[in-house]
C-alpha positions in Angstrom: 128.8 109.3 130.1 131.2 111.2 128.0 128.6 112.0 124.8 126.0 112.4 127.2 127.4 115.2 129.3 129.0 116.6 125.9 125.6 117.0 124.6 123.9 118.4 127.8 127.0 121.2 127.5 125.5 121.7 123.8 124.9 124.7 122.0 122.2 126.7 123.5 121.4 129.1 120.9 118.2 130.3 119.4 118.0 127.3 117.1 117.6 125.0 120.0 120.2 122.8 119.0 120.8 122.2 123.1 121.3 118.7 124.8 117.9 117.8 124.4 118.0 116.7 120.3 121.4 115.3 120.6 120.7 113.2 123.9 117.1 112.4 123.2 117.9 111.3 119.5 120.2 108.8 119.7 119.0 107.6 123.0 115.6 106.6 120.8 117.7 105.8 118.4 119.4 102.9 120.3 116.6 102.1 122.0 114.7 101.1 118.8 117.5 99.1 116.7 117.0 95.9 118.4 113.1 96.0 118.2 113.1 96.4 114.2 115.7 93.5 114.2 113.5 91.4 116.2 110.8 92.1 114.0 112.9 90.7 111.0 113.9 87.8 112.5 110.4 85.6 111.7 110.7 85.9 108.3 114.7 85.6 107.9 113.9 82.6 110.1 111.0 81.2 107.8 113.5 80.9 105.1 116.6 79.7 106.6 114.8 76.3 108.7 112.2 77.3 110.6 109.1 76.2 108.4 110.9 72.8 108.6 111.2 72.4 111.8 107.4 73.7 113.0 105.9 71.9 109.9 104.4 75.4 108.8 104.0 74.9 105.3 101.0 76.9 104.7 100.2 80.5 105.7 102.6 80.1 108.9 104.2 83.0 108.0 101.8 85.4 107.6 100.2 84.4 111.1 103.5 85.0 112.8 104.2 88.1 111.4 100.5 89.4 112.3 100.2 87.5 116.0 103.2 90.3 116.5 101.4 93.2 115.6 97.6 92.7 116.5 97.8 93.5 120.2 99.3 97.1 119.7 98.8 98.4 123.2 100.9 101.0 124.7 102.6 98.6 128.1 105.9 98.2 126.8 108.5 95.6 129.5 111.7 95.6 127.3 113.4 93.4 129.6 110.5 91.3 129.5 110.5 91.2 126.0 114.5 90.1 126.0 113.2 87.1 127.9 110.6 86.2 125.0 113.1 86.3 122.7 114.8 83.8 124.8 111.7 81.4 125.0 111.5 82.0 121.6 114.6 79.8 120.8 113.0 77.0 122.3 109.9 76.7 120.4 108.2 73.3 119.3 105.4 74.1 117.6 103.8 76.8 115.4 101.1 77.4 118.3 104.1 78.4 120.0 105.2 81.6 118.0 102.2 82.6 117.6 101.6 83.4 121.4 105.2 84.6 121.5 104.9 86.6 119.1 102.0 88.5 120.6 102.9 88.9 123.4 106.3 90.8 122.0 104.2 93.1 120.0 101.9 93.6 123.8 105.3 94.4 125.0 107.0 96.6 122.0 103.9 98.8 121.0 104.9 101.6 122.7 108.7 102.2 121.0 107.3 103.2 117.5 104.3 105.5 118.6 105.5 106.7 121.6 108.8 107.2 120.2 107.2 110.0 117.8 105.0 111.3 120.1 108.7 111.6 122.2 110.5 113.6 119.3 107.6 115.9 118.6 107.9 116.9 122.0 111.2 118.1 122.2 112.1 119.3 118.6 111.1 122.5 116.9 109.6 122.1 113.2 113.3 123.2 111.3 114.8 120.1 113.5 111.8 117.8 113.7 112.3 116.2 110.0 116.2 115.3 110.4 116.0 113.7 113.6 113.0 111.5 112.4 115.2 110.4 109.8 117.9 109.3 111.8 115.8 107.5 114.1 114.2 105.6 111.3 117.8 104.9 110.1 118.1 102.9 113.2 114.6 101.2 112.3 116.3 100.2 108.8 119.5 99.2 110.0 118.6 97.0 112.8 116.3 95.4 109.6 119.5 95.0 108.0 121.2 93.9 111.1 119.3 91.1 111.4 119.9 89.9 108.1 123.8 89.6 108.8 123.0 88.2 111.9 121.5 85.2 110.1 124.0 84.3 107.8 126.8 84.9 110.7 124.4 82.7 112.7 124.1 79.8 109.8 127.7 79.8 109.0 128.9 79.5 112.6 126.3 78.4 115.0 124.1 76.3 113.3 124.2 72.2 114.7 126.1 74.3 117.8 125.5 72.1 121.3 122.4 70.7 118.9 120.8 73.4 118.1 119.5 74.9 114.9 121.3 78.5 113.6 117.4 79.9 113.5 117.0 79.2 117.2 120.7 81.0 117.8 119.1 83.8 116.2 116.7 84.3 119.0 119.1 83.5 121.7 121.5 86.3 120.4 118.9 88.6 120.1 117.8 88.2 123.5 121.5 89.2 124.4 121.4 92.2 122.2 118.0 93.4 123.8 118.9 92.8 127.9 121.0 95.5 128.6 119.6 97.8 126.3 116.4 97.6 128.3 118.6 98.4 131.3 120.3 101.4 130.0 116.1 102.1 128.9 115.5 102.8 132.5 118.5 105.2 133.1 118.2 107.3 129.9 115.1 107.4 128.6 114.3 111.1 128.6 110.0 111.5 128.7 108.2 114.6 127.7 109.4 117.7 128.6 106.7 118.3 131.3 107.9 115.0 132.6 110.1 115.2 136.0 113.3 116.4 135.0 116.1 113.6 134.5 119.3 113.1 135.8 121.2 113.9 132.8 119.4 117.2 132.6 120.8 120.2 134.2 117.6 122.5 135.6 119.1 125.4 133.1 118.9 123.2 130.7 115.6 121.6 131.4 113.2 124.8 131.8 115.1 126.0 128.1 114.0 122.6 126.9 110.0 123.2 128.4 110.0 126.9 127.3 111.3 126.7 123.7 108.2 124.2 122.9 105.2 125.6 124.1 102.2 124.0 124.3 98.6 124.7 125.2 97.7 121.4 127.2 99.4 118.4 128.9 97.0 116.5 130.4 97.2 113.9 127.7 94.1 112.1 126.2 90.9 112.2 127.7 87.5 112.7 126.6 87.5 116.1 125.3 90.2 115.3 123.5 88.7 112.7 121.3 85.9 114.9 120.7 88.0 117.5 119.5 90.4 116.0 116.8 87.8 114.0 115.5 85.7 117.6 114.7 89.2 118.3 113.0 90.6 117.2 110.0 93.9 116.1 111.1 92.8 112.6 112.1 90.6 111.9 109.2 93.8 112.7 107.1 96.3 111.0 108.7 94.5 107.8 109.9 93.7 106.3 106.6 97.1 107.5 105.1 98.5 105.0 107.3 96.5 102.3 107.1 96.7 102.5 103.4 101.0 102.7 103.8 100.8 99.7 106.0 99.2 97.2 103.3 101.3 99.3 100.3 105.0 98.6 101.5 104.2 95.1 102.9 105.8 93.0 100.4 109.4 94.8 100.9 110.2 92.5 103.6 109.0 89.0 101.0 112.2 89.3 98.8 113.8 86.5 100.6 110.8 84.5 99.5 111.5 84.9 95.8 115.3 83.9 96.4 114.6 81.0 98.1 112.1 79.7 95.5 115.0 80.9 93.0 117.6 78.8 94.0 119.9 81.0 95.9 122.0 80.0 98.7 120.8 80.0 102.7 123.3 83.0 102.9 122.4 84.8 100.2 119.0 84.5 100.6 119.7 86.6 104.3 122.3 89.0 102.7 120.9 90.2 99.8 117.7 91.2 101.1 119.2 93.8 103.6 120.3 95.9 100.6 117.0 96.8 100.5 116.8 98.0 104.8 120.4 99.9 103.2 118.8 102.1 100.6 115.0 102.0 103.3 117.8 103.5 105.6 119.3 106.2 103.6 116.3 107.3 101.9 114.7 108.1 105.4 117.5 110.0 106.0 117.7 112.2 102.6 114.1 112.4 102.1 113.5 113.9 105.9 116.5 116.1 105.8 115.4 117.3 102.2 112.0 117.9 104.0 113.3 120.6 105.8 114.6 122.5 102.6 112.2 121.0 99.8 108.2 120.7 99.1 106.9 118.3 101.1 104.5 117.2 98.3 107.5 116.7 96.2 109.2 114.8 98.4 106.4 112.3 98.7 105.8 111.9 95.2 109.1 111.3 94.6 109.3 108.0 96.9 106.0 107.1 95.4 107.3 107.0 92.1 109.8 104.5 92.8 107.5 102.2 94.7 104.7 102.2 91.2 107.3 101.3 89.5 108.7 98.6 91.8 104.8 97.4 92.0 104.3 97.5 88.4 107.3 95.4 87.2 106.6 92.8 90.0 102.8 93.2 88.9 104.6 91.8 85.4 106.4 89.1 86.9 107.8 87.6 83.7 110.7 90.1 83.7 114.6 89.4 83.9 115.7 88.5 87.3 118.3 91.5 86.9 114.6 93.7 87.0 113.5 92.2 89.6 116.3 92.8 91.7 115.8 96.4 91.0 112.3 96.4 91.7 112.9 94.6 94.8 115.5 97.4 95.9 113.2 100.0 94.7 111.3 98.9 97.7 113.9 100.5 99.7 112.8 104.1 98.9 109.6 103.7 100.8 111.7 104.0 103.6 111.1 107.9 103.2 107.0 107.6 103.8 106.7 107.0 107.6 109.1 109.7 108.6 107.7 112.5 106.3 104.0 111.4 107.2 105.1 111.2 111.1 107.1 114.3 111.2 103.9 116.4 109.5 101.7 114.9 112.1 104.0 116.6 114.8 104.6 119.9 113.5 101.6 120.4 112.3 99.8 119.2 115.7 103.1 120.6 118.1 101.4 122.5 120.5 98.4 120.4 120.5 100.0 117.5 122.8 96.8 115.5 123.1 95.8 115.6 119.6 98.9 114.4 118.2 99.2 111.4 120.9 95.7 110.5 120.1 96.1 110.6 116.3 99.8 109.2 116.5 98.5 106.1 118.4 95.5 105.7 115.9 97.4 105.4 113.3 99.5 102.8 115.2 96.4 100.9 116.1 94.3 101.4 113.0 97.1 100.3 110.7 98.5 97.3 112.5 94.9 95.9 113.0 94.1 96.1 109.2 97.6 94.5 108.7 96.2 91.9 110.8 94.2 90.0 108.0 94.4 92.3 104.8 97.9 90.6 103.8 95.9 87.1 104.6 94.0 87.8 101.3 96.9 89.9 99.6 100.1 87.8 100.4 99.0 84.6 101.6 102.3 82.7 101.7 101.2 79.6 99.4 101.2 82.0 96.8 104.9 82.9 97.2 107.1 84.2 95.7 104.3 85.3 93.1 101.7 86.5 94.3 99.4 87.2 91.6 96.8 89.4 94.0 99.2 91.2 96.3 101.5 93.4 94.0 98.5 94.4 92.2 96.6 95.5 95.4 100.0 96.7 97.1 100.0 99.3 94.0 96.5 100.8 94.3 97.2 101.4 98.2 100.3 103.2 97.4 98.1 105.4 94.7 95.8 105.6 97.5 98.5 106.3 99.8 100.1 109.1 97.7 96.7 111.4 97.1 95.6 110.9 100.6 98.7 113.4 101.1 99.3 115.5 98.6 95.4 116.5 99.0 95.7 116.6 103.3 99.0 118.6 102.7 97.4 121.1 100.0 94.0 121.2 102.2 95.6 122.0 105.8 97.2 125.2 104.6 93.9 126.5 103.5 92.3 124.9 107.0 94.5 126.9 109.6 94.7 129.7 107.4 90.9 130.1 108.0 90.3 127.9 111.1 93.9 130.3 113.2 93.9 128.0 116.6 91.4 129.6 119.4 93.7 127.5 122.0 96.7 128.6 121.0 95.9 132.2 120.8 93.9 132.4 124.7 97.5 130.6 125.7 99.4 133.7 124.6 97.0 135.9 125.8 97.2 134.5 129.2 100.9 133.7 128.9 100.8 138.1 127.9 99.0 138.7 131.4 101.2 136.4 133.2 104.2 138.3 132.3 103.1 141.8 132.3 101.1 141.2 135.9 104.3 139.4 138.0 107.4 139.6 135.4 107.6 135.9 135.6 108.5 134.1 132.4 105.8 132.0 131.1 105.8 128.2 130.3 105.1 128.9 126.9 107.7 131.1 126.2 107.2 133.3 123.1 105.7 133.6 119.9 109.3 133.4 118.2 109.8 129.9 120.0 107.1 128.1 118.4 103.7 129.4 118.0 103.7 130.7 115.1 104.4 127.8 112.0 106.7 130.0 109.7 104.3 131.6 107.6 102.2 133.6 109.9 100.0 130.9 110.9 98.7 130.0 114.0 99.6 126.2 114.6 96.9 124.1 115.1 
């Protein structure tokens, strides 16, 4: 409890650097390690004994990968989800991961979406970025995590009371996730209109509500979906997303090429987490650069790396010592999901419906097209080649890359001509409220929030 009550006793200055980004950061933080490891752990499995064992010597792989992210709903039972990783260890046949496998990603879909719709609750736009980045450094390195796990499981469990180091990999999964899901129920911190929590004091809980207003909180309903979709937001962001979903698919095949290649059952789970290292440390420079630097540059920059990643795999017939640098190029698409996520929050902020509803389609949308695009661009008997998907992987990052620089370029002219009537009959009111009664409004003032740096209303 010692960092906990530290943070709540946090600086409280204008900045808002107060216990809520410290305590709600790395409580999201931890919460999501152990998920992105989990969803490592099919293909590090694929490669070190699994596709013996099932007899899944066709496009296995690609349906266990998808079984776990078509039903994207929002339940999310982590406990329960410990306990498939369990089952999971004792599977038979393919048919067997594939319901498993679906019914983790029933259980998980709320951790990545809700998690942002979380952060862009509580954070101002100047602290938005860097936390992002440090939570998706927990999505990388539980990545990496899991390839370690691997190779520790292989060297030192494998044949263990007669059971293969694949299946151990599960089982100590399942040990990792438990009480995580436990310490879920005591510290995960909701919205800031959400009940206030035990860790909260209430000083410190009506600062956190005040300093990000907002101009609704009923959620999603109806009206809502009627009004992003007469926005532009949505039709931005949506197919940005889907379109980053099928262009960084192929970072997570290098293990694929290595096994073909001849490498050891260790170094075929080592060497690939390099590439979660550098996805890791690129979230974390490229959002905390985001803050300080052009967005649009910032995004071209990653981009750049990834074409020319696409391109020299594209090739093929290169030096191995160029495609290992291709392959670790991959990393540096670690900075697109943060950047993309954290403009969807402070651009949307005060508009709490709007961003959940366009968070969650993104969510939705692109895991659903993941769901059989990669059947046509990555089917496994193609491995480690893959003469369709490296070509198609590079026109979706192209497509990927303009989506933003023109949604970026085009929303600075939007709310410069389309100023936020909700936002503004919220101030107004919030005006009346305190010169009628003298108390302090919920939404606090225009200095905390409303207005997005450059005179704008936010939208």
């Amino acid at each position: 409890m010692g960092p906990i009550k530290s943070a709540i006793k946090g600086n409280k200055s204008s900045a808002g650097l107060v216990l809520t980004p410290s305590t709600v950061r790395d409580v999201l933080t931890a919460y999501r390690t152990p998920s992105s490891s989990d969803s490592k752990i099919s293909p590090n499995a694929y490669v070190f004994g699994m596709r013996e064992d099932l007899g899944g010597f066709g496009n296995e792989l690609n349906y266990y990968v998808v079984a776990y992210s078509a039903p994207f709903l929002l339940p999310s039972l982590q406990i329960v989800w410990a306990v498939i990783a369990f089952c999971q260890s004792e599977i038979k046949h393919s048919w067997h991961l594939y319901i498993l496998r679906a019914i983790t990603g029933f259980l998980e879909a709320s951790s990545f979406g809700g998690t942002h719709l979380i952060l862009g609750s509580w954070f101002k736009n100047e602290e938005l970025f860097k936390r992002a980045g440090v939570w998706f450094m927990g999505n990388s390195l539980g990545s990496m995590f899991s390839g370690y796990l691997q190779a520790a499981a292989y060297r030192n469990l494998d044949g263990v009371y007669g059971r293969a180091g694949w299946r151990w990999l599960f089982i100590v999964q399942g040990i990792i996730t438990l009480p995580l899901a436990f310490l879920g129920f005591a510290f995960w911190p909701g919205l800031p209109s959400s009940p206030r929590r035990w860790f909260f004091t209430a000083e410190d809980h009506a600062l956190a509500v005040k300093r990000i207003p907002t101009v609704e909180t009923e959620g999603i309903t109806w009206k809502t979906f009627k009004y992003t979709l007469s926005r532009p937001m949505w039709w931005i962001c949506v197919p940005c997303y889907i379109m980053l979903c099928q262009a960084h698919y192929w970072t997570g095949y290098m293990a694929l090429w290595l096994r073909h290649a001849g490498y050891s059952i260790e170094l075929v789970n080592i060497l690939p987490t390099f590439i979660d290292l550098l996805r890791a440390l690129s979230s974390w420079l490229g959002t905390t650069l985001a803050g300080c630097l052009s967005l649009r540059g910032l995004w071209s920059f990653q981009a750049s790396f990834v074409f020319f990643a696409l391109i020299v795999l594209s090739v093929w017939n290169v030096p191995d010592v160029l495609k290992f640098c291709a392959f670790y190029f991959g990393g540096f698409s670690g900075m697109a999901s943060p950047i993309l996520y954290s403009w969807v929050n402070f651009t949307l902020k005060e508009n709490y419906g709007e961003r959940g509803l366009i968070i969650s389609s993104m969510m939705t949308l692109g895991f659903c097209n993941q769901i059989w695009i990669p059947l046509f661009t990555f089917p496994t008997v193609e491995a480690p080649r893959f003469p369709n998907g490296y070509p198609a992987a590079t026109v979706f990052e192209f497509t990927m890359w303009a989506i933003l620089m023109f949604g970026t370029w085009y929303m600075e002219r939007w709310k410069q001509r389309n100023p936020d009537l909700e936002m503004r009959l919220a101030r107004e009111a919030a005006t009346r409220v305190e010169g009628g009664d003298g108390s302090p409004s919920v939404l606090g003032s225009e200095s905390e929030g409303i207005e997005d740096g450059k005179g704008n209303t936010g939208s």
